[in-house]
MARTI-6734 format. One record per residue: x, z, y of N, C-alpha, C in turn; residue in one letter. Coordinates in steps of 0.001 Angstrom, whole numbers, plus 524288, in hexadecimal, padded with zeros to 5 digits. Each point is the difference from the previous one (the first is absolute). Example, Ala and Ser with C-alpha at 12.3 -4.5 7.8 and 13.67 -1.06 7.14 Angstrom:
# MARTI-6734
8338681E787E9C67FC8680000804A68038480000804B0a
7FEA27FD308041A803348003C804A67FCFE802DA80442s
//
This chain:
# MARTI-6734
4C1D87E531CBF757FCB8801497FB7B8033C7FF9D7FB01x
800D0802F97FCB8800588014A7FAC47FCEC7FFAB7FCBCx
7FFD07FEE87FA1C7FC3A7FFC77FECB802788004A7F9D4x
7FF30803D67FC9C8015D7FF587F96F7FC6D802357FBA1x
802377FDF17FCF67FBB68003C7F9BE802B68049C7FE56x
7FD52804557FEC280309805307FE5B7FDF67FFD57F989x
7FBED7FD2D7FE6B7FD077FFA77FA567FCC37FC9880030x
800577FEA77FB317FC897FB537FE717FB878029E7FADEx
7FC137FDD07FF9C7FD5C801B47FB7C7FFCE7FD8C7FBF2x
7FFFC800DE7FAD27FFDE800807FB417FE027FB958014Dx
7FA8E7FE8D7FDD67FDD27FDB17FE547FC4B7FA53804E6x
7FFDE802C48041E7FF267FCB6805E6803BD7FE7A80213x
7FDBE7FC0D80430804747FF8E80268801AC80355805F2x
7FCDC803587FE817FE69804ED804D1805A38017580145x
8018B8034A80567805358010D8016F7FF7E80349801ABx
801E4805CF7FF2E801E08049480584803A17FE31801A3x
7FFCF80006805F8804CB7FE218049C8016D804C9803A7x
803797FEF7802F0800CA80301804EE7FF9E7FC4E80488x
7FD91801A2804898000B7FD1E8042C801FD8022D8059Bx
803F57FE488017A803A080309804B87FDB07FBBB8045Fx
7FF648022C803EB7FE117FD3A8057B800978021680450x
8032C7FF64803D1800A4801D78058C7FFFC806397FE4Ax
802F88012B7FC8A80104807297FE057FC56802227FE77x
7FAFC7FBCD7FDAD7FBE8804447FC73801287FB467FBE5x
7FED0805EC7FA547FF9C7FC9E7FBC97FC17803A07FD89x
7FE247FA9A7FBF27FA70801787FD358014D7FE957FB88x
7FC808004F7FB3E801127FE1C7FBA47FB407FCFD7FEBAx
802527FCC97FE8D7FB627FC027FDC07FF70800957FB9Ax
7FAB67FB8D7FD7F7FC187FC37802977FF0D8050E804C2x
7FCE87FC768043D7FDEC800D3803C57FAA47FEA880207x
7FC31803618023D7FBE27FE40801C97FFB17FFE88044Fx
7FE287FC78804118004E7FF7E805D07FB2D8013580160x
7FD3B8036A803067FB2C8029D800DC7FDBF7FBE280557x
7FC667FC61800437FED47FB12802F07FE7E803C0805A1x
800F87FE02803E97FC7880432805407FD367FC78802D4x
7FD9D8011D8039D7FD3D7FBF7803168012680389805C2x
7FFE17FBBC803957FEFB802028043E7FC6680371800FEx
7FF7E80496803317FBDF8026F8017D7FCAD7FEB380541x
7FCA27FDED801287FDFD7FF13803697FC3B8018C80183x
7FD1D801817FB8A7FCA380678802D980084803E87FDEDx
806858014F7FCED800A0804F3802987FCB8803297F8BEx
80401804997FDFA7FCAF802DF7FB8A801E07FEDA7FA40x
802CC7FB5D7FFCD801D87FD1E7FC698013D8028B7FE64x
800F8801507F94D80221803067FC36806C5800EC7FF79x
8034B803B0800E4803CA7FFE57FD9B80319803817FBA1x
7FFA37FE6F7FC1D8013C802C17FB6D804D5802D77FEEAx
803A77FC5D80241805A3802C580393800F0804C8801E3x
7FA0080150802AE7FFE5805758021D7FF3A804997FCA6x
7FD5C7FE4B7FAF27FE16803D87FBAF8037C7FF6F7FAE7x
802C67FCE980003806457FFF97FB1A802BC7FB9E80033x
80529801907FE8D803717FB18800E47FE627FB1F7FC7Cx
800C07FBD480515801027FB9A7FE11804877FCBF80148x
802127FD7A7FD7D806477FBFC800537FF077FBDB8022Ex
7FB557FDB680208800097FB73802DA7FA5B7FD738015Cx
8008D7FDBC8060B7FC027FDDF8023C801FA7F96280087x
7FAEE7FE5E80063801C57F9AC8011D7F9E4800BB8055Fx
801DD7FC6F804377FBF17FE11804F2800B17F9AC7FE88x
7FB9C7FF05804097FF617FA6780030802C07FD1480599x
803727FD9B80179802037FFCD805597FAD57FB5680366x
7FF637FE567FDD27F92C7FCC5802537FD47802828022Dx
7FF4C805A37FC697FBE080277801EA80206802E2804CCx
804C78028D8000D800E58032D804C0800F97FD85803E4x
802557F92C7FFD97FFB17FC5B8051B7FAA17FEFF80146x
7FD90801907FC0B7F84C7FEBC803097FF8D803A5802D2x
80238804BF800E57FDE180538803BC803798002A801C7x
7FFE78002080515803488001680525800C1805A57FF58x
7FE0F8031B7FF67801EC806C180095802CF801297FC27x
7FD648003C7FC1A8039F800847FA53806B47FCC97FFB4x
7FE687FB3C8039C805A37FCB97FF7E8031D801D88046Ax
7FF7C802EE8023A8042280239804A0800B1806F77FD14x
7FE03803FE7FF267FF79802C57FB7B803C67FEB67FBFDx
8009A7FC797FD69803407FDE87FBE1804B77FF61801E5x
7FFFF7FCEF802E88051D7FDB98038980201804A4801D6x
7FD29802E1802C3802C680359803FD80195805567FBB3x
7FE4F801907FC288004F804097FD59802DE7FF277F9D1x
800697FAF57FE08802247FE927FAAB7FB2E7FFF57FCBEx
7FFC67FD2A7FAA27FB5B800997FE088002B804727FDACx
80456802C27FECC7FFF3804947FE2F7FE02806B780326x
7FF6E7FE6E805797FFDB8032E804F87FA397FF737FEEEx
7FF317F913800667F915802E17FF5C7FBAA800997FBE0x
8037F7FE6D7FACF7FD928017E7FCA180136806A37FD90x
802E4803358037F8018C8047A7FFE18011C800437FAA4x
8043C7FC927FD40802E38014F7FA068039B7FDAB7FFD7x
803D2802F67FE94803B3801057FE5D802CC7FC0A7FAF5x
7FC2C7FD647FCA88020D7FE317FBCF801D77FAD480243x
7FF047FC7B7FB4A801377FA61801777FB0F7FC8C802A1x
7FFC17FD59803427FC8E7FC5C801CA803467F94F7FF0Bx
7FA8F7FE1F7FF50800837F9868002E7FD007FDBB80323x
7FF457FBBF802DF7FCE47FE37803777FFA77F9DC7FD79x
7FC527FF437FD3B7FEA37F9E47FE8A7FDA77FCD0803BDx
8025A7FAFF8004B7FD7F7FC2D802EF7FB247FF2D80252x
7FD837FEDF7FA947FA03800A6801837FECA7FC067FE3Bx
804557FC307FCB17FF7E7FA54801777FA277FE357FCA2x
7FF8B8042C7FD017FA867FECF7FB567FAB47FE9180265x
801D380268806967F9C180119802EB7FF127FB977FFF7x
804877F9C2800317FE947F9BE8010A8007C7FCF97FC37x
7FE5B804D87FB8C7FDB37FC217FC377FE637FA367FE7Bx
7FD1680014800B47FB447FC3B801FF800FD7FD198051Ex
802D28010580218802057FD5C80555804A27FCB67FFB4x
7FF477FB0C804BB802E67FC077FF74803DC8017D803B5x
7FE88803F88037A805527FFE280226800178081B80279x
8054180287800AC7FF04802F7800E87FF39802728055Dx
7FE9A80418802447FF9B801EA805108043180438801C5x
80495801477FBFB8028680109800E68049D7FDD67FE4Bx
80542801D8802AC803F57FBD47FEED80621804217FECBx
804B87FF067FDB8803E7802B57FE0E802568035580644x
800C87FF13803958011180017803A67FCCB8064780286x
7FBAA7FFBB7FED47FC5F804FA801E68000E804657FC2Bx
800F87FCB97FAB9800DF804107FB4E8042C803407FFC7x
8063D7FCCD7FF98802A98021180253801A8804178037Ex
7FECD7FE75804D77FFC4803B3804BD7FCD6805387FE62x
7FB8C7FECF7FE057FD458060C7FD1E80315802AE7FC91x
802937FB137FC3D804CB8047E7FBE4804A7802AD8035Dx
802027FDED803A48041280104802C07FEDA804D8802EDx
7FBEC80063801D77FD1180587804767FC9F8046F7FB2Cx
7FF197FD9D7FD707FBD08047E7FBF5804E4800B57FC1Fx
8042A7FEF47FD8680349802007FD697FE3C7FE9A7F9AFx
7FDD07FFC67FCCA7FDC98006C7FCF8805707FFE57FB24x
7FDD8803BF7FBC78043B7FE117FB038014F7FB1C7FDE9x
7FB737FC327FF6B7FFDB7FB827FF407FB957FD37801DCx
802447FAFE8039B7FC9A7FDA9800B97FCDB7FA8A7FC8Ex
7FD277FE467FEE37FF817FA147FCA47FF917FB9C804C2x
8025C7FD3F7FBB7800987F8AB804FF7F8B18005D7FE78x
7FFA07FC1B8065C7FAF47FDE6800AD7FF677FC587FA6Dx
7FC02802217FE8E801A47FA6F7FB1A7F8CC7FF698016Bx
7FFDA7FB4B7FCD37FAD47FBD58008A7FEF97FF2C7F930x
7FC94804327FDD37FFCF800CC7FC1B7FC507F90C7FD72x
7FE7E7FEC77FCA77FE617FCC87FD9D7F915801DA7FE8Bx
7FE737FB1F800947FAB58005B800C57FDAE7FE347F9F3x
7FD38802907FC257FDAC7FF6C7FAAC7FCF87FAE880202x
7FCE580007803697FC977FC6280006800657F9C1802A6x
805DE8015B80128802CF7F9DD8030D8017A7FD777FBABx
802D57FC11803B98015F7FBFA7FAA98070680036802FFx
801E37FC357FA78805408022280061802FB7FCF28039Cx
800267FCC1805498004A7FE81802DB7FF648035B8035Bx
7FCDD80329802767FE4E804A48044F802AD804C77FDB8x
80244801217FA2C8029D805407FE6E8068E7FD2480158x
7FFD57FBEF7FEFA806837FE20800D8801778014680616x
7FAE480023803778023A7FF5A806C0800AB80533800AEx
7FCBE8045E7FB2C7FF3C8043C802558062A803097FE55x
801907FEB37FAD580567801347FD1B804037FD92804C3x
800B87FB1F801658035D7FEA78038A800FF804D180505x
7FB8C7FF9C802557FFB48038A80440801DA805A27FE20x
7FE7E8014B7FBFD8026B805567FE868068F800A880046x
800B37FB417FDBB806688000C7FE4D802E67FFE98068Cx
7FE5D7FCF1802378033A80059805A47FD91803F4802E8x
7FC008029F8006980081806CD8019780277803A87FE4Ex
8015C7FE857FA098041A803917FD178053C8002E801FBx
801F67F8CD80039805C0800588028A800308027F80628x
7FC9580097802AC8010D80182805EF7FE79804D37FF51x
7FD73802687FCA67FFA3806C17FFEC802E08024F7FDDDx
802057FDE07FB9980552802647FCB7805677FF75801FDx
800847FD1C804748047B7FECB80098800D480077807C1x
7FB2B8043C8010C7FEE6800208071A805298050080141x
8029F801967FBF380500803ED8023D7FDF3804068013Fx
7F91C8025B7FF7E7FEEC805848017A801DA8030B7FB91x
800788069080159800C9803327FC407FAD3800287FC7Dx
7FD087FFC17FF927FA0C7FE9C7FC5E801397FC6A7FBF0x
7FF09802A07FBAA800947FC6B7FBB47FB2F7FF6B7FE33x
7FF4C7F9AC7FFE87FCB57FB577FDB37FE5A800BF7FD10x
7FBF37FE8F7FD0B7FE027FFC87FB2A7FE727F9F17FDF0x
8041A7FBCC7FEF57FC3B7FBA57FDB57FB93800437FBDBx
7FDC07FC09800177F9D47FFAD7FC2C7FE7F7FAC37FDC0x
800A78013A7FA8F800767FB367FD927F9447FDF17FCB6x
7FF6F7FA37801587F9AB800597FEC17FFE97F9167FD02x
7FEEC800837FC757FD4C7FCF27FC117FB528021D7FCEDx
7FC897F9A47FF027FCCA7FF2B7FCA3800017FD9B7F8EEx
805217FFDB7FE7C803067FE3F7FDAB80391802BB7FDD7x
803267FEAB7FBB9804BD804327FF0A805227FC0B801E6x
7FF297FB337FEB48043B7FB5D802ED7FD877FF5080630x
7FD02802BE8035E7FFEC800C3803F08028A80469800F8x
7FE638055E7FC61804308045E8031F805028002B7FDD8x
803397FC9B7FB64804E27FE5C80062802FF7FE6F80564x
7FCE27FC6E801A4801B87FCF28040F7FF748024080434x
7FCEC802CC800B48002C8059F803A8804078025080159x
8008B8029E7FB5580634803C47FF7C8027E7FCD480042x
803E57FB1C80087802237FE63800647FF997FF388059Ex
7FDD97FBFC802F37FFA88005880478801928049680471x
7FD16804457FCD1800D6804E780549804EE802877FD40x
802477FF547FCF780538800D5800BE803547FD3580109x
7FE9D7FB3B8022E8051E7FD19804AE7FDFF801F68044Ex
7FDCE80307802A17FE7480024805C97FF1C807CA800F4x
801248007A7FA7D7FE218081F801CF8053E8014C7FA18x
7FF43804FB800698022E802EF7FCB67FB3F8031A7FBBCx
7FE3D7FDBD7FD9A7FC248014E7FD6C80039804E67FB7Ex
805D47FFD37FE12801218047E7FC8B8012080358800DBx
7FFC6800E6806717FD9C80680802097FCA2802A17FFD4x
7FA527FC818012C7FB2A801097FFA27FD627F94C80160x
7FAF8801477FBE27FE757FB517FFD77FA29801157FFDDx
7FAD57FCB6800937FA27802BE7FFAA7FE397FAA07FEABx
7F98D800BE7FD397FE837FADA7FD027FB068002B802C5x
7FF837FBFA8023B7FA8B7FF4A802717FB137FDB67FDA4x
7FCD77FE40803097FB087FD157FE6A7FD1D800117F96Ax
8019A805C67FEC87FD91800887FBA17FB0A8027C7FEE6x
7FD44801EA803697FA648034A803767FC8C7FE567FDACx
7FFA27FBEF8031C7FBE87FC1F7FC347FD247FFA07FBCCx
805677FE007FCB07FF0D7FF667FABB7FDFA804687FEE4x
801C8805B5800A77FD9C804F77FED47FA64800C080038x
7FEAB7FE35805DC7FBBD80128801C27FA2D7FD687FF54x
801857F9797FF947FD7F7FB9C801907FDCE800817FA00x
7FA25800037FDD77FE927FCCA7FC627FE587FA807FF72x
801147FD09803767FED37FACE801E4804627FAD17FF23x
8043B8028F7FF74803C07FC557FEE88016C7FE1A7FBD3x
7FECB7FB357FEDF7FF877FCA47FC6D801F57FB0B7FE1Fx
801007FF0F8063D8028B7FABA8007D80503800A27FDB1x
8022B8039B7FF10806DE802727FFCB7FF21802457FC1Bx
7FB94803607FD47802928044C7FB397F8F0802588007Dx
7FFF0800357FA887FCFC803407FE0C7FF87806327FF67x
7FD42803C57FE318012980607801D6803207FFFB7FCC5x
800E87FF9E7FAD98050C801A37FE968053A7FD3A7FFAAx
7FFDC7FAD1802A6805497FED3801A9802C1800D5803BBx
7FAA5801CF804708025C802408036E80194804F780124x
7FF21802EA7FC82802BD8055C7FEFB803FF7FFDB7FDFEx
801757FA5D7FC868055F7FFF57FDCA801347FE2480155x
7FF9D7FC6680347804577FFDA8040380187802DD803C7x
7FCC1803D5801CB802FA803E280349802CE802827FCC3x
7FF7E8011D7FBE180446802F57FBE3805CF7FCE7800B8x
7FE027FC607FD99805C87F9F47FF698015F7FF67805B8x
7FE78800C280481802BA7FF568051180411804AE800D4x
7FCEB802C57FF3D803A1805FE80077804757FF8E7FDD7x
7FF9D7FEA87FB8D805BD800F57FA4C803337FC5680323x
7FE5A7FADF8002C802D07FAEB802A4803988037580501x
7FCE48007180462803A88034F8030F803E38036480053x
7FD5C804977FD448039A802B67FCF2805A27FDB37FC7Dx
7FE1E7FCE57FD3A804CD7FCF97FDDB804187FD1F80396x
7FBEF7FDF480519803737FDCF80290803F0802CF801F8x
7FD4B804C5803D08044F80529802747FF10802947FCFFx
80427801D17FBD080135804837FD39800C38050B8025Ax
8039B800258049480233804A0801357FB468003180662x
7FE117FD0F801137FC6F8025C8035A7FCF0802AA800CBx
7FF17802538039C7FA7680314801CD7FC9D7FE7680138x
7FA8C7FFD37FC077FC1E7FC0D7FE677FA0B800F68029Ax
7FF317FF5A805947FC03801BC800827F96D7FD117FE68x
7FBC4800B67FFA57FC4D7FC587FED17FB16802E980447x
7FF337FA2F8022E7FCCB8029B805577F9AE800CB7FD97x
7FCF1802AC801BF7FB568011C800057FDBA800577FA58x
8018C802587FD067FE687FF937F92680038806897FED1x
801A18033F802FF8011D8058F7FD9E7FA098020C7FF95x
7FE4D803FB7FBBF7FD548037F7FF507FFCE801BB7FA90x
7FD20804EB800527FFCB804127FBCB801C27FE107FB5Dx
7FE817FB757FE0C8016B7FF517FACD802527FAEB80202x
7FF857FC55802828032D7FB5C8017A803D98006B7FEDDx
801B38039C802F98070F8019E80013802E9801737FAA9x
7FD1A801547FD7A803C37FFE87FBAD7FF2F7FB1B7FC03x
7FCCD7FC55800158018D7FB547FD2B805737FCA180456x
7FE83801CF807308052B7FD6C800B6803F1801917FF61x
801F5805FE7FDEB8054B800D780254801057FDEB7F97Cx
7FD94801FE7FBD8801477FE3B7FB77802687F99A80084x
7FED77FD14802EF802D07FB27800948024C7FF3780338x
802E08050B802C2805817FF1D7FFBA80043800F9806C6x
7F9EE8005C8034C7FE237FFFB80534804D78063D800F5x
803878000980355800BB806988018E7FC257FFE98058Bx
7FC607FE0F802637FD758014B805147FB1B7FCE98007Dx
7FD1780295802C47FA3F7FE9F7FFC87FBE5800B080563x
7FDE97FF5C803017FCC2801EF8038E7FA62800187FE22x
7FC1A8032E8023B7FB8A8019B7FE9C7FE0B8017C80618x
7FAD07FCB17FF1C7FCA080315805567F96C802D67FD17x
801877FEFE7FBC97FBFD802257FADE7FD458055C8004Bx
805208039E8014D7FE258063E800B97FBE38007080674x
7FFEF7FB40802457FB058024E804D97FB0E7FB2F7FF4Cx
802467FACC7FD757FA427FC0D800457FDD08028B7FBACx
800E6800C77FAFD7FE698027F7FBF47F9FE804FE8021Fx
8041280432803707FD03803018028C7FB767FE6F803D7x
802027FC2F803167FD3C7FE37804497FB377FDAE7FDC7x
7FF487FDAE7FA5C7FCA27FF3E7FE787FC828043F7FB7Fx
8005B8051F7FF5E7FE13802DC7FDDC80228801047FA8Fx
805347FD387FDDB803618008D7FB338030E8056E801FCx
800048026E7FA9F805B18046E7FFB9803987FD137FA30x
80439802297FE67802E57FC737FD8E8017B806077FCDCx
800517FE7A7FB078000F804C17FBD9806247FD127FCD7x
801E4802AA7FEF3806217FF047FC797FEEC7FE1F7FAD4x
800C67FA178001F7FFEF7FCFB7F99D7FA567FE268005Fx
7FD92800A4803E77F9987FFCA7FF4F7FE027FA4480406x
801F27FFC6803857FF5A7FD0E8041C7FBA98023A8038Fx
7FD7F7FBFC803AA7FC227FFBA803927F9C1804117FC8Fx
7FF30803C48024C7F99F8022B800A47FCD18008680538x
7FACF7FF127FEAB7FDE27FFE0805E27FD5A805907FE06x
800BC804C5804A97FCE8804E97FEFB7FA347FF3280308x
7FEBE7FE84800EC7FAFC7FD568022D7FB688009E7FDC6x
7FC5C802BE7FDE37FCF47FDDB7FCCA7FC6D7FAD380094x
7FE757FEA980583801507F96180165801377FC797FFFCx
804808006C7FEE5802977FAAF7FD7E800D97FF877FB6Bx
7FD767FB677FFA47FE6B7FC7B7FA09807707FF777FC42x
80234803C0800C1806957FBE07FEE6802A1806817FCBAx
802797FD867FD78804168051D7FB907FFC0804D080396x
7FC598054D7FCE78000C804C3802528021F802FD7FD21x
7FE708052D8011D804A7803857FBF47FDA2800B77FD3Dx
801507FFC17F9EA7FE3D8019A7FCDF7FFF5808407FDFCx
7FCEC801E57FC41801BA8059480120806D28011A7FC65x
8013B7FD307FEDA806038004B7FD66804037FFBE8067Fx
7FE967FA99802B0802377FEFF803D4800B8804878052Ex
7FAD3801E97FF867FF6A804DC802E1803B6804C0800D6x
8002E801D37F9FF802238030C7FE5D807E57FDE28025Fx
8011C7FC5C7FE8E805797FDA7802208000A7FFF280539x
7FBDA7FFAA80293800048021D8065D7FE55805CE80183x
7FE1D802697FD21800A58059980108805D1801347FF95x
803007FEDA7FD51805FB800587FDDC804857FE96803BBx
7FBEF7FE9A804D6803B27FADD803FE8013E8056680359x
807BF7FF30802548015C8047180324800FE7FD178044Ex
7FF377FB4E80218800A17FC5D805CD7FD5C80496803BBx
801C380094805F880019801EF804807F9958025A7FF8Fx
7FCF27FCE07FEDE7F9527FE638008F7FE7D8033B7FCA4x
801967FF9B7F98B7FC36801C07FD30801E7805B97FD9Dx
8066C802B6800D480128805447FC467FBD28037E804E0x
801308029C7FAA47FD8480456802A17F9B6800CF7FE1Cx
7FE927FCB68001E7F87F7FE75800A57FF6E7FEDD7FC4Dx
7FB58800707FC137FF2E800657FBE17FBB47FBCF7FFC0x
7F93D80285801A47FBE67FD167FF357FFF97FCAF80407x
8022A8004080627800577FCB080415802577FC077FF8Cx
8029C7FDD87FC4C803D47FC67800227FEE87F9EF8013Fx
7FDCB7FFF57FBB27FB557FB468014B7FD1A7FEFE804E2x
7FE9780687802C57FC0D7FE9C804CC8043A80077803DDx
803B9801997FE56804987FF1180508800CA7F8A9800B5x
800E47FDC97FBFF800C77F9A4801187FA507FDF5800B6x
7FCDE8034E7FF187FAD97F949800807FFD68009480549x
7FB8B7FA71800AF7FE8A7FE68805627FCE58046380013x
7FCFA803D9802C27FC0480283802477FF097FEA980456x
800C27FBEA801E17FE5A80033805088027C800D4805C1x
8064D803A77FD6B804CB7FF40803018035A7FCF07FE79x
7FE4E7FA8180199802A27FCA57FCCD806457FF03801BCx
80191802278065D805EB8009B8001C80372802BB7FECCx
7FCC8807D87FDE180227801CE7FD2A801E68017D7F99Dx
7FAD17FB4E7FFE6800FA7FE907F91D803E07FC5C7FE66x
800E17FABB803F7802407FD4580014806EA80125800C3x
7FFC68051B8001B805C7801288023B800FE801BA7FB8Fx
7FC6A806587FC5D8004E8016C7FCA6800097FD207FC72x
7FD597FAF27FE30801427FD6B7FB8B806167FCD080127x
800AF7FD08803A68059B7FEA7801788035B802B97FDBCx
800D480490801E58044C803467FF928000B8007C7F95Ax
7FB328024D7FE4F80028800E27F9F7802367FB187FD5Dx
7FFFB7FAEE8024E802AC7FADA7FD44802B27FF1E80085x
8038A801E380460805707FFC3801C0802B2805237FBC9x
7FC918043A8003A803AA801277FB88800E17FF447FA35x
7FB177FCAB7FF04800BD800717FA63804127FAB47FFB5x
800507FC2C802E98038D7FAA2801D7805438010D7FE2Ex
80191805358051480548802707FF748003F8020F7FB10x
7FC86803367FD83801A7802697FA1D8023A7FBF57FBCBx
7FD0B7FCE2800978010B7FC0D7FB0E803B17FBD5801A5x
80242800BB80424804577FDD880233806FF8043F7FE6Fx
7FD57805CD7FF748052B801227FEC37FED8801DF7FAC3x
7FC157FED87FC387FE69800F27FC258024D7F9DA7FCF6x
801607FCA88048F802D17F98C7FD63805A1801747FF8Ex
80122802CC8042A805E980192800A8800EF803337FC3Ax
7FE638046B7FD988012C8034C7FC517FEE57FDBF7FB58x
7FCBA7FC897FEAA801007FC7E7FA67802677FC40800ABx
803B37FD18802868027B7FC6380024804E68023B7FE71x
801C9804E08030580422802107FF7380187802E07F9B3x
7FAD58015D7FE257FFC5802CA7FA42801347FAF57FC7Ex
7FF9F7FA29802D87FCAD7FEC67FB077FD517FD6C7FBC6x
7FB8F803CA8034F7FB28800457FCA67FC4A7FC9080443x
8001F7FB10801737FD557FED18049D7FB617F9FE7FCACx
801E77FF097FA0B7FD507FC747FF017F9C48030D7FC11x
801D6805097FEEA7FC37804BF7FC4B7FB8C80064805FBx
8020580168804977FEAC800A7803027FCB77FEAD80373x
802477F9AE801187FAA87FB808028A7FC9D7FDF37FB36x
7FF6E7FEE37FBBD7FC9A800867FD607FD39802757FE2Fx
7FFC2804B58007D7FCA4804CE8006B7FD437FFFB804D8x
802457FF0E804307FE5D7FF3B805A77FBA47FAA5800EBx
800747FC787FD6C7FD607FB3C7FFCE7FD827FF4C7FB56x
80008804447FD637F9927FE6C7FAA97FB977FDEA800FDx
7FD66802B38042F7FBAF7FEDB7FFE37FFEB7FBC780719x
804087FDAE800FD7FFBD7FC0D801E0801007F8D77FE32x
7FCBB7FD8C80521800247F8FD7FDA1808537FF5E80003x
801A680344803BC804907FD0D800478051C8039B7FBC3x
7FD92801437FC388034B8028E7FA30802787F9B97FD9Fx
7FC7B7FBAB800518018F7FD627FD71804E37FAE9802F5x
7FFCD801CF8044D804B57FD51802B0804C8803487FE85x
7FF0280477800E9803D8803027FEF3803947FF117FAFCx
7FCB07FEA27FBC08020A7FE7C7FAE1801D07FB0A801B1x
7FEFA7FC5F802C3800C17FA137FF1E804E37FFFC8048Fx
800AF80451800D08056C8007D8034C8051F8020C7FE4Fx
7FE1A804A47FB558031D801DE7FCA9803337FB5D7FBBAx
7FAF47FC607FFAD8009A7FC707FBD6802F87FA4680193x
801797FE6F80683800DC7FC507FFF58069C7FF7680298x
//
């Protein structure tokens, strides 16, 4: 793996990169398009209707299906996800959250990276629990660090991905420090157990809503500062507008499983706009007739072409697996747009005019400033 800063931006700490890997290269930032196993079969792939630069799987999930995991094995993950670009296969380790111990172990993970091939694999890591106390996050950090040294250092051709996880900024000091006696971290490096905080309005014991947004800001930079010249991935935080408060701090990589739960729950995702439910049912942000009009405008696989259908092409009617595909796909592309719509203002730029225009009329404009600012 290769990996360089071709531009930096003005005013962010945003980066266009190049990324060379087993003879494909992409340019970053990067979005990793999340997949799931298929197990019954229909699952959306957006891959098939315009390019995309990268998939990430879950390796948990494909050791849960005996078919899918011989499929994988026997064909590469690239054989059976029929693409061509880059694939990643993450641990999974997030699924044991909440768990004291895991059900899978480095040894099985491994052996899946070794037979499925993948561009990069991530160490099992044992992300940190918001709602533990710091005694049960210390066993879970320990355990991470010695899956790191036996995965980073098992002699396969698969390159590792360590994952660095604090609640703290003198916790993720000590982080980076640590996993760089035991990995090579300023190849590629990924920041875990930050979900949560995103997600959780409940956490309190640790941070209030807006400290805990700034501190996901202040974790990021911290990292970043730590590996300069690395390739910075941040697990489970990518979407429509997400992504550009992270790459602005400095994130070049991101995964998203956003473009199908989004869908799966009756959201389509509009550029600079975020989440609408087309539903007239659901009680939650619909389109307004301005918003409308910006989705008549939409050229994704689903909606050119069609004028007054557009709308009745994504709602539920009642075919709820072929709506569910059609809204997918329409979020996968607007995902990818504003993914190389990051790349083309980073490279101009113009990438700080850019995400603030993009985040006006969002809560997280004001991290964005308190990231610019710190």
């Amino acid at each position: 793996m290769k990996f360089k800063v071709v531009k930096k931006d003005k005013k962010t700490s945003a980066r266009s990169g190049e990324l060379r890997i087993n003879k494909k290269k992409i340019k970053t930032p990067v979005l990793w398009f999340g997949d799931i196993v298929k197990r019954g079969g229909g699952s959306p792939k957006p891959w098939e209707y315009f390019k995309i630069d990268a998939i990430m799987m879950n390796a948990c999930d494909i050791l849960s299906n005996l078919g899918i995991h011989y499929r994988v094995t026997d064909d590469g993950i690239h054989g059976y996800l029929d693409h061509d670009g880059l694939a990643m296969l993450d641990s999974g380790g997030f699924l044991f959250q909440r768990k004291e111990v895991m059900d899978t172990n480095t040894t099985e993970i491994l052996e899946l990276y070794k037979k499925a091939k993948p561009d990069i694999g991530v160490v099992l890591d044992h992300p940190l629990n918001p709602f533990g106390n710091a005694t049960e996050n210390r066993k879970r950090w320990r355990k991470t660090l010695q899956n790191t040294e036996l995965m980073c250092n098992n002699g396969s051709e698969v390159l590792v991905m360590p994952v660095v996880h604090g609640y703290s900024i003198s916790e993720l000091k000590k982080a980076c420090r640590e996993i760089r006696e035991v990995a090579e971290p300023d190849v590629t490096v990924g920041i875990g157990s930050l979900v949560p905080l995103l997600r959780s309005v409940s956490i309190f014991n640790k941070f209030n809503n807006d400290s805990k947004l700034n501190y996901v800001v202040d974790s990021i930079k911290t990292v970043r500062q730590e590996f300069p010249k690395a390739f910075l991935h941040l697990f489970g935080v990518g979407g429509a507008t997400t992504m550009h408060l992270m790459f602005s701090l400095g994130v070049d990589s991101m995964d998203s499983m956003g473009w199908r739960t989004k869908a799966a729950h009756g959201a389509i995702q509009l550029p600079g706009i975020g989440d609408r439910f087309i539903h007239p049912s659901v009680k939650r942000a619909s389109l307004s007739k301005d918003e409308e009009k910006v989705l008549e405008n939409c050229n994704c696989p689903i909606c050119e072409g069609k004028k007054s259908y557009k709308i009745k092409s994504l709602l539920d009617n009642g075919r709820y697996n072929k709506t569910f595909k059609n809204r997918a796909i329409h979020n996968a592309w607007v995902f990818n747009s504003e993914n190389i719509l990051a790349k083309r203002m980073i490279s101009r730029g113009d990438y700080y005019k850019f995400v603030s225009n993009r985040l006006s009329y969002s809560p997280l404009k004001r991290y964005f400033y308190h990231g610019m600012e710190t």
